[in-house]
C-alpha positions in Angstrom: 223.9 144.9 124.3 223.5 143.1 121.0 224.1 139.8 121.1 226.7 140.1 118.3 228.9 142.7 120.1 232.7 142.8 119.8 232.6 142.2 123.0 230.5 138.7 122.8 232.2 138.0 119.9 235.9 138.3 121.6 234.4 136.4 124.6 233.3 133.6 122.7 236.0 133.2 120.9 238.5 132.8 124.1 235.8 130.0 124.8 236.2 128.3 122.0 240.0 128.3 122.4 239.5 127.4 126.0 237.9 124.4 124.9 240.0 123.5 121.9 242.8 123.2 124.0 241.4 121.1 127.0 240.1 118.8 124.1 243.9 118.6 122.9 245.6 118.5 126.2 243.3 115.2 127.2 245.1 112.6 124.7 248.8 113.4 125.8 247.5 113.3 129.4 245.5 109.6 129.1 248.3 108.6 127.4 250.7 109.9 130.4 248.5 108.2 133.0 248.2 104.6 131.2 252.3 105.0 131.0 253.0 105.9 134.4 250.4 103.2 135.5 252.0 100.7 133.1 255.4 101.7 134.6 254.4 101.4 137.9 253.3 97.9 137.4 256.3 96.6 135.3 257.7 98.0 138.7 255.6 95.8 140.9 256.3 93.1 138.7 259.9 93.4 138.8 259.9 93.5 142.4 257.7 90.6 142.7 259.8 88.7 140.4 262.8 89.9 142.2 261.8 89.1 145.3 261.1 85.3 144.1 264.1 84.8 142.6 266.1 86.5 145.7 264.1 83.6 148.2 265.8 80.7 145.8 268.9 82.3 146.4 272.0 80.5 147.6 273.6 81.2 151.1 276.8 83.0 150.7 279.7 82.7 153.7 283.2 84.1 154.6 285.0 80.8 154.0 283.6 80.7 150.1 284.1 84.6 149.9 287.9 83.8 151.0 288.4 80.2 149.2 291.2 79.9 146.5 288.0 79.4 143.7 290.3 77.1 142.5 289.0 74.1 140.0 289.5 70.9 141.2 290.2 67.9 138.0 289.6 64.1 138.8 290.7 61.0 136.8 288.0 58.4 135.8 288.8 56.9 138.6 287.5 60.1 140.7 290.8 60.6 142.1 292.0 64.4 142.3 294.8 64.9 139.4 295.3 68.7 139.7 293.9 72.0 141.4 294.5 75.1 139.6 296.1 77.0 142.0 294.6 76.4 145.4 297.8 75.3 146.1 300.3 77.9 145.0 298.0 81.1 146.7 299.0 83.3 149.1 296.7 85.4 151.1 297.5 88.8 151.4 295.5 90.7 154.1 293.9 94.2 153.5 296.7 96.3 155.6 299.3 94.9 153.5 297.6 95.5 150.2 299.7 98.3 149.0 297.4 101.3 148.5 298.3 101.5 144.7 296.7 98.4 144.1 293.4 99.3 145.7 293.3 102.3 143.7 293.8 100.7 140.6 291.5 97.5 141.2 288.3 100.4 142.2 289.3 102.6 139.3 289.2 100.1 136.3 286.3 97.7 137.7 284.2 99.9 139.9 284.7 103.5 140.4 281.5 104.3 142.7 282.6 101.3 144.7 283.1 103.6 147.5 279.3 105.3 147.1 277.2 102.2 146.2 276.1 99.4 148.5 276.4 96.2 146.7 274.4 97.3 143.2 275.0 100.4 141.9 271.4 102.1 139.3 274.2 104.7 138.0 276.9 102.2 136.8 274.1 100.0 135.2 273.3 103.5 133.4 276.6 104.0 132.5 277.4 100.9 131.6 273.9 100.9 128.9 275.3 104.0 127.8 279.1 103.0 127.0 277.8 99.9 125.7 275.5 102.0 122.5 277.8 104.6 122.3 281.4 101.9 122.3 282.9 103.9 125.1 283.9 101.7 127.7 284.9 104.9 130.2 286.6 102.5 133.2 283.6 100.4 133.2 283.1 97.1 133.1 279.6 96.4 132.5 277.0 97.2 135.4 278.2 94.8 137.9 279.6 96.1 140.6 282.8 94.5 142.2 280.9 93.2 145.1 278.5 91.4 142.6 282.0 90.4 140.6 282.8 88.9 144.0 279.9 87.2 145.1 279.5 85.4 141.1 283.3 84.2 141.4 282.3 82.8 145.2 279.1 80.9 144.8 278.2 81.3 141.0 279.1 79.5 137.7 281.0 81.8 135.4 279.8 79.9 132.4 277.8 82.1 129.7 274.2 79.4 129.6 274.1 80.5 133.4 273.8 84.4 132.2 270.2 84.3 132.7 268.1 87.0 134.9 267.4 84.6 137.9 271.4 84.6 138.5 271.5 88.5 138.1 269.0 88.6 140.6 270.2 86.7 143.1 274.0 87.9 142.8 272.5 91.7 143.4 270.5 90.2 146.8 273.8 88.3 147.7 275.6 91.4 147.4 273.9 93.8 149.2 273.8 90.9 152.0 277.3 91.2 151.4 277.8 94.9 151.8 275.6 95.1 155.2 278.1 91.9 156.7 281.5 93.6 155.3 283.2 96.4 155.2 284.7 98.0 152.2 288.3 97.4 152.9 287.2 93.3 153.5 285.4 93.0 150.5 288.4 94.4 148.6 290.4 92.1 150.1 288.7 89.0 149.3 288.4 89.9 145.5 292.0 90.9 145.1 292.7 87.6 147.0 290.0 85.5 145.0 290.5 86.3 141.1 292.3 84.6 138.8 295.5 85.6 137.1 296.2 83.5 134.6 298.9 80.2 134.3 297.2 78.4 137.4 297.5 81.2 139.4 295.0 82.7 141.7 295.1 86.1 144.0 297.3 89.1 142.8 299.8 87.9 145.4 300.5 85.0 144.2 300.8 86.4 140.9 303.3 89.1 141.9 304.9 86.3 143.0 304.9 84.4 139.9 305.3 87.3 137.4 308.1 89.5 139.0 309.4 86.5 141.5 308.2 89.8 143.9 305.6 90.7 146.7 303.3 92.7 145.9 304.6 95.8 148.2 307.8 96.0 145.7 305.9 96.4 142.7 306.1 99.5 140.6 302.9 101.1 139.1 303.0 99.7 135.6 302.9 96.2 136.9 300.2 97.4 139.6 297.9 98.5 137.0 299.2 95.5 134.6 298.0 93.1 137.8 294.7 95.1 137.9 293.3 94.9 134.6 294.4 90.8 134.1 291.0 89.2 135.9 288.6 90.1 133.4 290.4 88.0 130.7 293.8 86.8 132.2 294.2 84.5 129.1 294.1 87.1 126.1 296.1 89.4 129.4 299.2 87.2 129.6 302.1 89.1 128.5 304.5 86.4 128.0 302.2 85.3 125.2 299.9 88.1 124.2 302.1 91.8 125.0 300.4 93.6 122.9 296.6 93.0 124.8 298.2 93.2 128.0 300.0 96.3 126.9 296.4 97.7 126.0 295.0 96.6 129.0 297.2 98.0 131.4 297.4 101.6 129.5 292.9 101.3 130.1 293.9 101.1 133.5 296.3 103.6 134.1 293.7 105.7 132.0 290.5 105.0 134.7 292.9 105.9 137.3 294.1 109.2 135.9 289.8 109.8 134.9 289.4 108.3 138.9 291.8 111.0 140.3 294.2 108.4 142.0 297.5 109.5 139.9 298.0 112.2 137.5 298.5 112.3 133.5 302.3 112.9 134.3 302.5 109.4 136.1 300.5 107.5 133.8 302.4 108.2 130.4 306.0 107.9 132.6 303.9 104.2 133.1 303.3 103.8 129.5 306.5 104.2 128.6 307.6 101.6 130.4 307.4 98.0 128.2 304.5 95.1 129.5 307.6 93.0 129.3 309.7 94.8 131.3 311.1 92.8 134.5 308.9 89.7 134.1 310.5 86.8 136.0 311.7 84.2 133.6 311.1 80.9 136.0 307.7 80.9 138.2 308.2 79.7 141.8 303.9 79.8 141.4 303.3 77.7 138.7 299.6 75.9 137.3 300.2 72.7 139.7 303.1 70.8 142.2 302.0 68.0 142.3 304.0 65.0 141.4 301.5 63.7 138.9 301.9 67.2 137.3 304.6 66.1 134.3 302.2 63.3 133.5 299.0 65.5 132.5 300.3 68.6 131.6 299.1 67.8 128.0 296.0 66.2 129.0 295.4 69.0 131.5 295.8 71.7 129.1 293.1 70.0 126.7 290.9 69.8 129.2 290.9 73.5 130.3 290.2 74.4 126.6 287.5 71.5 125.9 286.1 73.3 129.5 286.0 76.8 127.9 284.7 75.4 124.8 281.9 74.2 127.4 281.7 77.6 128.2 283.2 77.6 131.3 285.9 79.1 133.3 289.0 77.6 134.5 288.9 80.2 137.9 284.9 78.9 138.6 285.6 76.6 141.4 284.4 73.6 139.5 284.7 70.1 140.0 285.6 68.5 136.8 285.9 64.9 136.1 288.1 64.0 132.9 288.2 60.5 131.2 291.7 60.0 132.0 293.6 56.9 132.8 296.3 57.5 134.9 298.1 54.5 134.4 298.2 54.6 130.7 298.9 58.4 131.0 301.7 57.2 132.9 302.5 54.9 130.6 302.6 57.2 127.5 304.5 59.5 129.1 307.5 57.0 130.3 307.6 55.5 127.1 307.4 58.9 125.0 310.3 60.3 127.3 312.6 57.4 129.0 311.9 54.0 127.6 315.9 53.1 127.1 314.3 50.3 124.8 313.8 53.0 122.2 316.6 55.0 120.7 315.4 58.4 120.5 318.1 60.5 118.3 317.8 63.1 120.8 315.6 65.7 123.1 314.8 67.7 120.4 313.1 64.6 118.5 309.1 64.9 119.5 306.4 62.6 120.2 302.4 63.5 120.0 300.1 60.9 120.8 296.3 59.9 121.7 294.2 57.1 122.8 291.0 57.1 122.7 288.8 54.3 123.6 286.7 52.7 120.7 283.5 52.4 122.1 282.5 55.7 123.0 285.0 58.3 122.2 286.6 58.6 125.7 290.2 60.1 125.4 292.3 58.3 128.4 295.5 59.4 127.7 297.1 61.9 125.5 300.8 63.1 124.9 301.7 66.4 123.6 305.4 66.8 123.9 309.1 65.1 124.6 311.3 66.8 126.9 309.2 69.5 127.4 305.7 71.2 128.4 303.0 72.0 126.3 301.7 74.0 129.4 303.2 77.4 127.2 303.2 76.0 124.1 302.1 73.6 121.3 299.9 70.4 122.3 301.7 68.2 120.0 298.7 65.8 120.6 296.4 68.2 118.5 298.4 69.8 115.9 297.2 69.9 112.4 300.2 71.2 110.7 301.5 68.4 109.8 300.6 65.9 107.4 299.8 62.2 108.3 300.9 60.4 105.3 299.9 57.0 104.4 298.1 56.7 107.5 295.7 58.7 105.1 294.9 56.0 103.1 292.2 53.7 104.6 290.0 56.7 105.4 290.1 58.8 102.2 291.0 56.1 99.9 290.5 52.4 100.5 287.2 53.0 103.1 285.5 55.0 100.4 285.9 52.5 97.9 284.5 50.1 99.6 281.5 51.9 100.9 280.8 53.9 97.5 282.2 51.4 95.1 281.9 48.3 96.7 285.4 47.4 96.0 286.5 43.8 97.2 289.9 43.4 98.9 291.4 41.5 96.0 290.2 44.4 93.8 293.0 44.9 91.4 294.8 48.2 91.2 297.6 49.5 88.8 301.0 50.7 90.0 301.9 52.0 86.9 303.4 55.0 85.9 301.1 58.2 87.2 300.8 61.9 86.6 298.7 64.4 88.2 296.2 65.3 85.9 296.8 68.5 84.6 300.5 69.0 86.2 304.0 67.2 84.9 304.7 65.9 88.6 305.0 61.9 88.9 303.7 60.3 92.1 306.2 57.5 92.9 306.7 54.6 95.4 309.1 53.9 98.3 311.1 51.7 96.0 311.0 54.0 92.6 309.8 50.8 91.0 306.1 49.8 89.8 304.2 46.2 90.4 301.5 46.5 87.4 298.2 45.5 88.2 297.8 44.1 92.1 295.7 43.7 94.3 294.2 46.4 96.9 294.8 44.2 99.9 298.6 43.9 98.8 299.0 47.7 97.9 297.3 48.8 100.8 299.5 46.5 103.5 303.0 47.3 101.5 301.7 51.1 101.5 302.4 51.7 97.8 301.1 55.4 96.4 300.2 55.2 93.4 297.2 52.3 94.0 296.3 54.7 96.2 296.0 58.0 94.4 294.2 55.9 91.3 291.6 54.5 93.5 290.9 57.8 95.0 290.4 59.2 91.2 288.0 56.5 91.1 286.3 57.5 94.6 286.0 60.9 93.8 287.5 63.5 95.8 283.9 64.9 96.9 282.5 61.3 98.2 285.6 60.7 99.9 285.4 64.4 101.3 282.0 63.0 102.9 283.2 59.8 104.2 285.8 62.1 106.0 283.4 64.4 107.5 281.3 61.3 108.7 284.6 60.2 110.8 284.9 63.9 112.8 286.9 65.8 110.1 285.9 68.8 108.1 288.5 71.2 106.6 289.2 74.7 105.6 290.1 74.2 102.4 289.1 72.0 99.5 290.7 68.7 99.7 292.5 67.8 96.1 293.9 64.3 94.9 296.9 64.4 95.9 295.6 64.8 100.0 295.0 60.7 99.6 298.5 60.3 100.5 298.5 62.8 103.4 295.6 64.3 105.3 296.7 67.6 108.2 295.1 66.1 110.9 295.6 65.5 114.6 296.9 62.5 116.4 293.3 63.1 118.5 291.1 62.7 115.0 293.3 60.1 113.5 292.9 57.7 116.8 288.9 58.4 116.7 288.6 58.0 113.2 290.2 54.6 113.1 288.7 53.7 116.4 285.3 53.3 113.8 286.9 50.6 112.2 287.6 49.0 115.1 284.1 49.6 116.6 281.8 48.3 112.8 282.0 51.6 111.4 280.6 53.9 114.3 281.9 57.3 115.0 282.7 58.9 118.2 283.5 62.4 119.0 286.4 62.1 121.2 286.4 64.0 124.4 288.3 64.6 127.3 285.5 65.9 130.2 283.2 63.2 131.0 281.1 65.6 134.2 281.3 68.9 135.6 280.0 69.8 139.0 279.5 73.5 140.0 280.2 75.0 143.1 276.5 75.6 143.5 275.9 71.8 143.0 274.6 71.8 139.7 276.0 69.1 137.6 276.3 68.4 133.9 277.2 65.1 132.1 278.6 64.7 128.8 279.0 61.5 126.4 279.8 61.2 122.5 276.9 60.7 120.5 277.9 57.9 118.3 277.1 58.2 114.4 277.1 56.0 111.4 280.4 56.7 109.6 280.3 53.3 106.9 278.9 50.2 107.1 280.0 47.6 109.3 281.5 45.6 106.3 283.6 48.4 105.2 285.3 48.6 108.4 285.2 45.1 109.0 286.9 44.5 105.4 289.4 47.6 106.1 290.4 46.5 109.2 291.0 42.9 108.0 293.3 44.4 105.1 294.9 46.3 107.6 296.0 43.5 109.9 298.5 42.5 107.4 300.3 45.8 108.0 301.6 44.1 110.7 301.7 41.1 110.5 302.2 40.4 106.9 306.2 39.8 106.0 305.6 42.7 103.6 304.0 45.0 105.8 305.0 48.6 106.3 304.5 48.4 110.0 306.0 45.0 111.8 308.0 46.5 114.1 304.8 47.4 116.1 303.2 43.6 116.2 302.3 42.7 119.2 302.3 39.0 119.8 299.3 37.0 120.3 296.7 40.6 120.2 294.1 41.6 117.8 295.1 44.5 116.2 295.1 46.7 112.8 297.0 49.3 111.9 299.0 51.9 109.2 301.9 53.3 108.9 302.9 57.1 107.5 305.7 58.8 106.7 306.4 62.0 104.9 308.8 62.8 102.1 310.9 66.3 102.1 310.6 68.1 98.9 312.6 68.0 95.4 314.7 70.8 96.4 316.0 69.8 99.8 316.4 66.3 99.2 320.5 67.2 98.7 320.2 68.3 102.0 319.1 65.3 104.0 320.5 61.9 104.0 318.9 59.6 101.8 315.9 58.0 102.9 315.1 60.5 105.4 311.6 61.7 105.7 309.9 64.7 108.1 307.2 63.4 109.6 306.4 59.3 111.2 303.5 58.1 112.4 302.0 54.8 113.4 297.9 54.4 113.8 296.8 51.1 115.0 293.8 49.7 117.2 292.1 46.7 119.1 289.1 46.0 119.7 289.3 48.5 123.1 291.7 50.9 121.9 292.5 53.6 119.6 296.5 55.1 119.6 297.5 56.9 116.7 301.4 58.3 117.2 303.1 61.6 115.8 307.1 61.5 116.1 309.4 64.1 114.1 310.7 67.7 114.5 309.1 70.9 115.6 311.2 72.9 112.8 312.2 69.8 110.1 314.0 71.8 107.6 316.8 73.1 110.7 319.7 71.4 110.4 319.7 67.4 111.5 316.1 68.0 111.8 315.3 64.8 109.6 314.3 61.2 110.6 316.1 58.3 109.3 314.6 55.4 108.0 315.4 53.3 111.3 314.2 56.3 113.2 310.5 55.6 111.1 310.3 52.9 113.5 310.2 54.7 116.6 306.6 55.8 115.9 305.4 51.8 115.9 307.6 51.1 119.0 305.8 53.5 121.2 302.7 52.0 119.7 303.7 48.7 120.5 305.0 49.5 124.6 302.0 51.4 125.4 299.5 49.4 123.6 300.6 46.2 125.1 300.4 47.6 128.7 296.8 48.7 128.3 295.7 45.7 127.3 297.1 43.5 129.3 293.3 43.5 131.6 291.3 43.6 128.4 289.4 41.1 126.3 291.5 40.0 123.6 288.9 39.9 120.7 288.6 39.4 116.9 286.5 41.3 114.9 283.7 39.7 113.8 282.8 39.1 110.3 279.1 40.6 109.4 276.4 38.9 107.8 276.4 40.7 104.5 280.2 39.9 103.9 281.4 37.0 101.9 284.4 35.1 102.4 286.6 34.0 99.1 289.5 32.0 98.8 291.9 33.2 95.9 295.8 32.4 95.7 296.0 31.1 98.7 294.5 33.7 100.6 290.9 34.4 102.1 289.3 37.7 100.6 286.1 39.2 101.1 283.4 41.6 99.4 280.2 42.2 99.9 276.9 40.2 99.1 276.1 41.0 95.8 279.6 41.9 94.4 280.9 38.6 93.9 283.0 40.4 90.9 285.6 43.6 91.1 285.0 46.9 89.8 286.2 48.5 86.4 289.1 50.9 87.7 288.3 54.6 85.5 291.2 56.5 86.8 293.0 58.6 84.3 296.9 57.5 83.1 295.1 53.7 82.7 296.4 51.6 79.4 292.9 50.0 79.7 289.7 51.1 80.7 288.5 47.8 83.1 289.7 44.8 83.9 288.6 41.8 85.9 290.9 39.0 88.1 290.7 35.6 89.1 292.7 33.3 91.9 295.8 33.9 90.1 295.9 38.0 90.0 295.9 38.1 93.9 299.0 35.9 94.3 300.9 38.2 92.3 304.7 37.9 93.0 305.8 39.9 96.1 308.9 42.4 96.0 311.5 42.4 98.5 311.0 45.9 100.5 314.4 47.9 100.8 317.0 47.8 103.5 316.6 44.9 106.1 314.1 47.0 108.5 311.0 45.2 107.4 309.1 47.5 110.0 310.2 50.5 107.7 311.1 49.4 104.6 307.7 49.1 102.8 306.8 52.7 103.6 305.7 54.2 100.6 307.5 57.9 99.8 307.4 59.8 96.9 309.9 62.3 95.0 307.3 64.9 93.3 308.3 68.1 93.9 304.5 68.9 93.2 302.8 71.1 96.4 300.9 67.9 98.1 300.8 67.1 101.9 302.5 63.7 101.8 304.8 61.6 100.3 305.2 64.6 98.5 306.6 68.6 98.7 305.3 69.9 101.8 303.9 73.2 102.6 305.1 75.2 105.7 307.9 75.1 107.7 306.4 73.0 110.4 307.0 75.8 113.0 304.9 75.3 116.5 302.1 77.7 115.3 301.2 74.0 113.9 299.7 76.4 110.6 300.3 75.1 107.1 299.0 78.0 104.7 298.7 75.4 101.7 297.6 72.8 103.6 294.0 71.9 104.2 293.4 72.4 108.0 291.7 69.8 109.8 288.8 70.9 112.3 288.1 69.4 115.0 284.5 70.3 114.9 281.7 68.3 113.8 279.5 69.1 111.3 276.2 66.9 111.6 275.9 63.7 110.2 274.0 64.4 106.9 276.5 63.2 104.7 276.4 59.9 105.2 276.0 58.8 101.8 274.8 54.9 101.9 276.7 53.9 104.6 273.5 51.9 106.0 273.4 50.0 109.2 273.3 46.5 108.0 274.0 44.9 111.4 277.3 43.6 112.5 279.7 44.2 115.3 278.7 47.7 115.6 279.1 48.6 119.4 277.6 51.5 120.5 277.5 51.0 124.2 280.1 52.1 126.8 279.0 55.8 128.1 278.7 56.7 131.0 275.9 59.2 132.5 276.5 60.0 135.8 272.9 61.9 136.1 272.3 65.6 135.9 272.2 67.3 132.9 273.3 65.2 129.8 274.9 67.3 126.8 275.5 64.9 123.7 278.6 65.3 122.0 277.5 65.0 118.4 
């Protein structure tokens, strides 16, 4: 046969094809081979690697799977202060767990619970899947609710310790888990172990404490309401948050229907019912009941939020040791609510207050309400709604003079005649009268406005915007001229940032949790990283200016002097607007407040109304003293055991005698400083012995104390000693007020303020070993 037949020809060509396709089949199978062999030793490697972490593994035993989980607080002195709820649980045993309950627990946390034992490959599966396509489907995530156990028993809950080790081990633990326990027990130690919110731990207890029922008397609404609170029992509260709680129990009602354990028609009739409905207006279960409980409730709710801010959980069975002083806790409190020394107006009348100690930032005491608890409502103590009034003045007017401009306290000022540039609204004094030219130590201890707002012109709002962040405080709006009389800040950030006059010009973050142990034993320690806020003359020079608020005849705050004791301090008080002044008595202003330090202690005081434009809502001007009394009870107690020191005068400030009285500025700036501000009927000026002995004007009224509190009768939109913004509800929001933070920012900004030396003191924290996390 010829060689080119059809038939060698047809052959040859099913060769060729033959061959073609073995050449193109061998790519796609290498490439299959060098993936299942890569696969198979990511495998290995896994398994290795979770087999190594699974050896490290804590041990896991009934008495922590059945523990309360509660968090245990300590004072400084390492003394227990509360526990969140180990006291107030009741264990409820599997057989009595209504069967309702169980269903709705498995259905909304772990529908395969049932099928799995202890880590479940299809809900991890599931849960990647919900989590690219945004369809939760009744799952929460890919651990199972024996792993959910097993991290609330022996785990941290805080989000750094979400690493793969941890995941690891809590899958080994519960498997271990699974082969010691039955279904029913482990069931029973979760519903029994979770938290529920307001101190309260195990869904009995919170029957208990939100239908003042057992749980075998609750309805299926509040079943699947109880269910769905432990993965945030917080946002789940529906006293305060109805509508998430509403949401949440409807997703449980919804994985119960998709689960099979009630039927469409039961679920809407459990809809319709409101999140509200029946919930027990007093709570025999509350956060603590202990005696000391009416003492910390503000401190103690501060430190649960500083905790989460940590990143922690409140139901983590942690050990956490807070910087509180429980005598001057104490202390604060009595005074605040039953000193019969002090004639409060009435219950309504409020009080928030800090102190902070000026050495390293520690909060030891802190006061966030009168007559009530802030455990539901607003921390008093923190509040930024309302504005701080002349108590504004050292830190966004006077301290950045001296630090930017170098003024010297007898630096003369004008209180003449002002307008707001750009506006037709007049600033005016206490006393509607002007002084003329004076000096800054004189307007600064009499409180008088106007010095103020022209020396801030001078300043510059930015530089005195930067001096402010330097002390802790940014804010979400611009600050404008007119915030020199009136800054919306916090008792909490007042108290630190004078504490860096105290200290020679160092700032502090203050803080509330000093060390926090886990119930795996791994412990973290925290201290505030102290900053460079000015120069140790400018707060040695402020805080000399500033002891003649109290002890000067003419000073705005007298009534808080304590006899023989170191201290500095301002006054602030805040004037109602144009248009309600008809409405109020004469005098009368909204807000009070007293700031004043040693060389230990920082205590700035809030006192006014929660709602100031309600009827008698208004402080008097006898009732401006209350603010300095508290001051002057408390502060005297606490310092009773402490060195009673001077501040001491730095190198690179000079000493001056003019009129009588001994002035100071720094080396280098033996003159004073041409004052630029607008409204001026000269450009610069300068002053000799006799322009700091200028005459001194009687204050008003015969409270000294009070008196010499500067006010103002603008009608212009300014947070002090001027129309407010706001209604000063306890949202504590101002929309047209600038909203303190705080947060701190760095410490970039610090804008000359050199270390020069001086009585800086930078010691005092304590590190009590583990990890250290440094407050900046």
């Amino acid at each position: 046969m010829s060689q080119n037949s059809p038939q060698n020809s047809r052959a040859q060509v099913r060769r060729g094809r033959q061959f073609s396709n073995t050449k193109k089949k061998g790519p796609f199978r290498r490439i299959l081979k060098y993936g299942l062999i890569l696969l198979g030793a990511l495998f290995i490697f896994g398994a290795g690697l979770f087999t190594y972490y699974a050896a490290s593994a804590p041990q896991i035993t009934r008495s922590a799977l059945t523990s309360d989980n509660s968090t245990k607080f300590y004072d400084t002195n390492g003394k227990v202060i509360s526990r969140l709820g180990s006291q107030n649980r009741d264990y409820v045993k599997s057989k009595n767990i209504p069967r309702t309950l169980k269903r709705a627990v498995v259905s909304i946390e772990d529908r395969r619970f049932y099928k799995h034992h202890g880590v479940d490959p299809i809900r991890i599966m599931g849960a990647a899947v919900s989590n690219l396509t945004g369809s939760s489907l009744g799952l929460q995530g890919g651990s199972t609710l024996t792993q959910q156990l097993v991290k609330l028993s022996v785990f941290s809950t805080a989000a750094s310790d979400r690493t793969l080790k941890r995941k690891a081990q809590e899958a080994w633990l519960a498997i271990k888990v699974e082969n010691r326990y039955s279904k029913s027990q482990i069931l029973e130690f979760y519903i029994n172990k979770v938290y529920m919110g307001n101190g309260v731990y195990g869904m009995q207890t919170a029957a208990e404490f939100y239908y003042n029922k057992t749980l075998n008397h609750l309805t299926l609404p509040q079943f699947a309401l109880l269910a769905g609170m432990p993965q945030s029992p917080t946002l789940y509260n529906p006293y305060k948050y109805p509508q998430y709680a509403t949401k949440r129990r409807n997703e449980v009602l919804n994985a119960m229907v998709k689960n099979k354990a009630i039927t469409e028609q039961q679920a809407q009739s459990a809809k319709n019912t409101s999140v509200k409905a029946h919930l027990s207006k007093t709570h025999a279960k509350a956060r603590t009941s202990e005696k000391t409980s009416k003492y910390i409730d503000s401190y103690l709710k501060q430190s649960i939020e500083e905790l989460e801010e940590r990143g922690y959980k409140a139901n983590s069975g942690l050990k956490v040791y807070t910087n509180l002083d429980m005598s001057a806790q104490k202390k604060l409190y009595n005074v605040s609510n039953n000193d019969p020394t002090i004639a409060y107006p009435n219950n309504r009348f409020q009080v928030g207050a800090t102190i902070v100690n000026v050495n390293n930032g520690k909060v030891i005491a802190m006061q966030g309400s009168r007559k009530t608890k802030v455990a539901f409502g607003l921390n008093r103590a923190v509040q930024t709604g309302r504005s701080s009034g002349s108590t504004a003045k050292p830190i966004m007017d006077y301290g950045p003079a001296i630090q930017y401009l170098k003024y010297p306290t007898y630096q003369p000022v004008k209180d003449t005649p002002y307008v707001y540039p750009g506006t037709d609204k007049s600033v005016y004094d206490f006393d509607n009268k002007y002084q003329g030219t004076i000096t800054m130590r004189k307007a600064l201890v009499e409180s008088r406005n106007i010095p103020a707002i022209r020396t801030l012109e001078n300043v510059g709002v930015p530089k005195a915007t930067s001096f402010l962040k330097n002390l802790g405080m940014t804010f979400s709006k611009p600050l404008e001229i007119q915030n020199g009389i009136g800054l919306y800040i916090s008792s909490e950030q007042l108290a630190a940032s004078y504490a860096a006059f105290s200290n020679g010009g160092t700032y502090y973050k203050p803080y509330l949790i000093n060390k926090i142990v886990q119930n795996n034993g791994v412990t973290h320690t925290y201290k505030s990283k102290g900053r460079r806020a000015m120069s140790p003359a400018t707060a040695f020079m402020i805080t000399n200016m500033l002891k003649g608020v109290m002890n000067s005849s003419n000073g705005s705050g007298t009534a808080a002097k304590i006899s023989g004791l170191y201290e500095a301090g301002k006054t602030g008080t805040t004037q109602y607007p144009d248009d309600y002044l008809n409405k109020v008595p004469a005098m009368s202003t909204m807000d009070s407040w007293f700031s004043g330090y040693t060389r230990n202690y920082s205590l700035a005081v809030w006192t006014g109304y929660d709602h100031q434009f309600k009827a008698n809502s208004y402080v008097t001007s006898a009732q401006t003293t209350i603010a300095q009394q508290i001051y002057k009870n408390v502060m005297s107690y606490i310092s009773q055991d402490k060195p009673n020191q001077d501040w001491v005068q730095p190198s690179d400030v000079v000493s001056t005698e003019r009129g009588g009285q001994t002035e100071y500025y720094v080396a280098g700036y033996p003159g004073t400083v041409t004052d630029n501000s607008s409204n001026q009927t000269t450009s610069g000026y300068t002053t000799d012995s006799s322009s700091s002995s200028a005459v001194v004007t009687q204050p008003r009224g015969s409270e000294s104390s009070s008196s010499a509190e500067s006010s103002s009768e603008s009608s212009a939109s300014t947070p002090s000693e001027q129309k407010p913004s706001g209604d000063g509800g306890n949202n504590g929001s101002d929309d047209n007020s600038s909203s303190a933070s705080s947060t701190d920012n760095g410490g970039n900004d610090n804008n000359n303020a050199t270390d020069n030396g001086g009585n800086t003191t930078n010691g005092g924290n304590d590190n009590n070993g583990g990890t250290t996390d440094e407050t900046q």
